[in-house]
C-alpha positions as CSV (number, residue, x, y, z in Angstrom):
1,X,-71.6,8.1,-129.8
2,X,-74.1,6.9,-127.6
3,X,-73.1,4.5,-124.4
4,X,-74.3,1.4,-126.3
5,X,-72.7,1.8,-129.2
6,X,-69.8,0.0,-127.1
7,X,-72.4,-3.2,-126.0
8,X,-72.4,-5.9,-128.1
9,X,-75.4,-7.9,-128.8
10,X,-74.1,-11.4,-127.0
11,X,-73.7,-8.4,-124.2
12,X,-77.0,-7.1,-123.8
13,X,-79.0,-9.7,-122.6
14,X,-76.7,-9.9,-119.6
15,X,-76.8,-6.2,-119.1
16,X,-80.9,-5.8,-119.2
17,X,-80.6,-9.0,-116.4
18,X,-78.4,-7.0,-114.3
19,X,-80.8,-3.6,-114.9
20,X,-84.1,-5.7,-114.1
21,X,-81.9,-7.2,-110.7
22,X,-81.6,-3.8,-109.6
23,X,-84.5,-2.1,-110.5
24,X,-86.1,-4.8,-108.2
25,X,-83.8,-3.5,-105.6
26,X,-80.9,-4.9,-105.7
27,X,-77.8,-3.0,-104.7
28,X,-73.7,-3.3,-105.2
29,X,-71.8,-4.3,-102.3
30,X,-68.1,-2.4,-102.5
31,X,-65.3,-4.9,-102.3
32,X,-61.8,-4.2,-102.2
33,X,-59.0,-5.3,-103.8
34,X,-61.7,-8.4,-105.8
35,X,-62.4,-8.7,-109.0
36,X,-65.9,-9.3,-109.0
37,X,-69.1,-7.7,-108.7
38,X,-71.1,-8.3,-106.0
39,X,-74.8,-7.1,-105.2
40,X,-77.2,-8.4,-102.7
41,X,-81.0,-7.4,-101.2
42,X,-82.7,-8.6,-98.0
43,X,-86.2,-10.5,-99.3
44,X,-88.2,-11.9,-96.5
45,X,-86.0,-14.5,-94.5
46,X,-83.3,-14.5,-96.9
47,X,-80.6,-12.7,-98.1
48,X,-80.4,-12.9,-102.0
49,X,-76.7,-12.1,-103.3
50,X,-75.5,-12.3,-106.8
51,X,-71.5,-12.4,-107.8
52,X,-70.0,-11.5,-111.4
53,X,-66.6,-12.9,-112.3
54,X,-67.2,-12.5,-115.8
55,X,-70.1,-12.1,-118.4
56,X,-70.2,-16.3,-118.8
57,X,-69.4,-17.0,-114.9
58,X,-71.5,-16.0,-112.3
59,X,-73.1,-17.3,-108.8
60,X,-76.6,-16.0,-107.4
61,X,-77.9,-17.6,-103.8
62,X,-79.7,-17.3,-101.4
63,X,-78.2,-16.4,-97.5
64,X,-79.8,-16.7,-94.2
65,X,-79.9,-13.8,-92.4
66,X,-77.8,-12.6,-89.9
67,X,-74.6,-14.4,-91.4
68,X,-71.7,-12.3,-90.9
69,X,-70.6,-13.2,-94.6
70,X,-71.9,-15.1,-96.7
71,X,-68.7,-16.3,-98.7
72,X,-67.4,-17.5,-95.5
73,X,-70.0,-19.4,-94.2
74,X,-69.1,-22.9,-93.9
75,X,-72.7,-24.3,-94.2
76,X,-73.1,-22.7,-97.4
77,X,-76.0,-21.2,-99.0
78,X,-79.8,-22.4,-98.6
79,X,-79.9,-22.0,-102.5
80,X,-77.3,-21.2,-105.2
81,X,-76.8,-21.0,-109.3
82,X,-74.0,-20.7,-111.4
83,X,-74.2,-20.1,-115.0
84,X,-73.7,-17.3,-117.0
85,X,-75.1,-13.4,-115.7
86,X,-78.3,-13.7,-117.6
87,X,-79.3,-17.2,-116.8
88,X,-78.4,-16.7,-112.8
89,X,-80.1,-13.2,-112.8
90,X,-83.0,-14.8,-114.7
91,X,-83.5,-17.8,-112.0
92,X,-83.3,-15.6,-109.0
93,X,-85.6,-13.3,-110.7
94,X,-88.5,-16.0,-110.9
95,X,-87.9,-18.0,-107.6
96,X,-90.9,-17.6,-104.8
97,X,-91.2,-14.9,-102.8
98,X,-89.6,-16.8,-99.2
99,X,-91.9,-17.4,-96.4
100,X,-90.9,-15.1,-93.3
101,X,-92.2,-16.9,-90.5
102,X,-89.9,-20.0,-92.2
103,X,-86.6,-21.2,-90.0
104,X,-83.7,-22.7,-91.4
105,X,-81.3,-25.6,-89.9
106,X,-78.3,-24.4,-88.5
């Protein structure tokens, strides 16, 4: 029995999202004692992060660097989805490369 023989098909299009994200360097972030799933890459000025709750509810945004973490920061994120994993994945696949030499407001 092969390891896909467990995947359904409503799964699959959220598990090749999730494959594309980190073949395009995304990496999981360890978090204890949370349910989620949490993976995250620096891109130019921004931290790009992507939270899993569940196959239909997840969150990908974009961070400014140099926030000590993200989930905490009161001013929120400079860009954010919700949806389910393939669609969120799938947006923050296809946004623009960010400018580096842009600054944010504080």
């Amino acid at each position: 029995m092969s390891d896909h023989a467990a995947i359904s098909p409503e799964e699959e299009p959220h598990l090749d999202a999730l494959r594309r994200a980190v073949a395009q360097g995304f990496t999981p972030v360890p978090l204890a004692n949370v349910p989620v799933l949490f993976y995250e890459r620096p891109r130019g000025c921004v931290v790009e992060t992507i939270k899993i709750e569940s196959m239909t509810k997840a969150t990908a945004a974009h961070w400014r660097p140099g926030d000590d973490s993200p989930w905490d920061n009161a001013q929120g994120p400079i860009w954010q989805t919700d949806g389910d994993v393939a669609t969120v994945i799938n947006e923050l696949l296809t946004l623009p490369h960010p400018d580096p030499d842009h600054i944010f407001p504080r």
